[in-house]
C-alpha positions in Angstrom: 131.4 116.3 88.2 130.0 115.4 91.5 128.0 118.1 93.9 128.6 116.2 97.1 129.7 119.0 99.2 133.3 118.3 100.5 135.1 118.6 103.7 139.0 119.5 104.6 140.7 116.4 105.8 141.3 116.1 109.4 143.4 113.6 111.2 139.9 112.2 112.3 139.3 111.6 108.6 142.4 110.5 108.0 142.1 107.8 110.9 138.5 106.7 109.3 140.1 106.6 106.1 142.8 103.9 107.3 140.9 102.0 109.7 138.3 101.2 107.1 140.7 100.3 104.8 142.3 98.3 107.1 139.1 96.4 107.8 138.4 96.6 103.9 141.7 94.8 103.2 140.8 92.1 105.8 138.0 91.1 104.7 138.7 91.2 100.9 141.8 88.5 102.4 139.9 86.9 103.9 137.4 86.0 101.1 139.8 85.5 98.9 141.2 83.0 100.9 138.2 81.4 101.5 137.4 81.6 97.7 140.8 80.2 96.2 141.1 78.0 99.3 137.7 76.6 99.6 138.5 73.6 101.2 140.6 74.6 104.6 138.2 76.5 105.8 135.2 74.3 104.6 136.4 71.6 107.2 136.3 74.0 110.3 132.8 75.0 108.8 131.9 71.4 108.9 133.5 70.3 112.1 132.3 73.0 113.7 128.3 72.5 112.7 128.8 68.6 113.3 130.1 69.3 116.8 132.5 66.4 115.9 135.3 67.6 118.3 133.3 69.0 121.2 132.3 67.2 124.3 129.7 65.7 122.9 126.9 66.0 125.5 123.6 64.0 124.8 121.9 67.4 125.9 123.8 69.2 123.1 124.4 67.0 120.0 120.9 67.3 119.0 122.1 71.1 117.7 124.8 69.3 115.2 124.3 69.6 112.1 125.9 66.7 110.1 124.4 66.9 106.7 127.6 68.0 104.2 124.7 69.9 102.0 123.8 72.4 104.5 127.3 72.3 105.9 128.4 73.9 102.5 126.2 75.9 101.8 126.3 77.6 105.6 129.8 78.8 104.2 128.8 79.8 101.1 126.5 82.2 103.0 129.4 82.6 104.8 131.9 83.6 102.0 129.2 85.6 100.3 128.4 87.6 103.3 132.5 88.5 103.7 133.0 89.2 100.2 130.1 91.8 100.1 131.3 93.2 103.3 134.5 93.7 102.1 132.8 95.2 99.2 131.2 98.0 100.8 134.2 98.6 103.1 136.2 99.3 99.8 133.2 101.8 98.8 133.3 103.5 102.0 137.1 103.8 102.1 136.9 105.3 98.5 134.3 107.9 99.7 136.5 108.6 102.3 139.2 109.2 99.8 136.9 111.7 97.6 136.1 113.8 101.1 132.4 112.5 101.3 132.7 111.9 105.1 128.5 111.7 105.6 128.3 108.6 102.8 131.9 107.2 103.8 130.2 107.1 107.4 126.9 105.6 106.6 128.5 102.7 104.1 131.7 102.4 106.6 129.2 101.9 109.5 127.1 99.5 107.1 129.9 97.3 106.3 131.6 97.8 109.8 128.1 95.8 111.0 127.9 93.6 108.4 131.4 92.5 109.7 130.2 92.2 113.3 127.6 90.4 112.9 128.9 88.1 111.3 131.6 87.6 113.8 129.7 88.4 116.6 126.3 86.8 115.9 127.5 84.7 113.4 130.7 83.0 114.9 131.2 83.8 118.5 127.3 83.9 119.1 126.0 80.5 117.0 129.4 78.8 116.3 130.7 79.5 119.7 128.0 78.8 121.6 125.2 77.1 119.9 127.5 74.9 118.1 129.9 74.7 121.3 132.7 75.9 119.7 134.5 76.5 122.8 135.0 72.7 123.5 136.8 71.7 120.5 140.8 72.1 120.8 141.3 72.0 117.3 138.2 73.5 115.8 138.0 76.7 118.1 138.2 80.2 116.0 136.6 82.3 119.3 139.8 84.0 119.6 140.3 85.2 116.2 136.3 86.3 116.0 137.1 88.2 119.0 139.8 90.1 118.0 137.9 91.2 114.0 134.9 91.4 116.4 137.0 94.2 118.2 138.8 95.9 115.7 135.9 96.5 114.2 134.0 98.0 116.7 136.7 100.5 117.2 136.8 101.5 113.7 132.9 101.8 114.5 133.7 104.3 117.0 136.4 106.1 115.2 134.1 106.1 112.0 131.1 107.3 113.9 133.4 110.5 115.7 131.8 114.2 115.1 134.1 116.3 113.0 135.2 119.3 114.1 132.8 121.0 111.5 129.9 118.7 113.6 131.7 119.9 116.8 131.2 123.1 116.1 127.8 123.1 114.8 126.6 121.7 117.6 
């Protein structure tokens, strides 16, 4: 039996419950994807760290990274980094489930940033722009980094509301 105090569910919980799931299921998709179809996403890894399709400014190139080695095993990282994500987003929405709002907050938030940075930092910061991702018109994933980079910061917020019973306390 478990002695983690429990709280009433609110529609605030409710809404943290969902959203993280949401985000859960995402990225769970997501690695899935890139697990049972390594090789689609592999090439836009590659293309994009080769800077193949970009402009290809004398000033820039030097950044490209051509080796198929490091390539591969920058999405490995990459796959790794989504699947454990989506790992403790699952957690957090379980402890959601059980009523354990302060641990479904702390791991929601922790795999909530584990998301952004990785499409923040990871893709829109260093693909987009170190990599000058926003050149290529066939290897260009800004939008769609923006959007998860988004979603999840609003599940950040809605994750990180006071309860009422935090309300009222303070």
């Amino acid at each position: 039996m478990s002695t983690t105090p429990r709280t009433p569910r609110s529609a605030l919980s409710l809404g943290a419950t969902l959203l993280t799931a949401t985000v859960a299921l995402y990225m769970a998709l997501v690695a899935f994807g890139n697990i049972t179809d390594f090789g689609t996403n592999q090439q836009f890894v590659r293309h994009v760290l080769a800077m193949d399709t970009t402009f290809k400014d004398d000033d820039l190139m030097w950044r490209a990274i051509t080796s198929k080695g490091l390539q591969d095993a920058a999405y490995i990282v990459i796959i790794v980094w989504e699947t454990l994500a989506a790992l403790v987003l699952v957690y957090g929405t379980w402890l959601w489930a059980r009523h354990d709002q302060d641990r479904a907050r702390r791991f929601s938030t922790y795999g909530l940033l584990m998301v952004m940075l990785l499409f923040g930092a990871g893709f829109i910061a260093i693909g987009g722009e170190w990599f000058s991702m926003w050149q290529s018109g066939d290897w260009n994933g800004l939008d769609a980094a923006l959007r998860v980079f988004l979603l999840s910061g609003v599940v950040l917020v809605v994750v990180n509301l006071p309860s009422r019973t935090e309300r009222s306390a303070a």
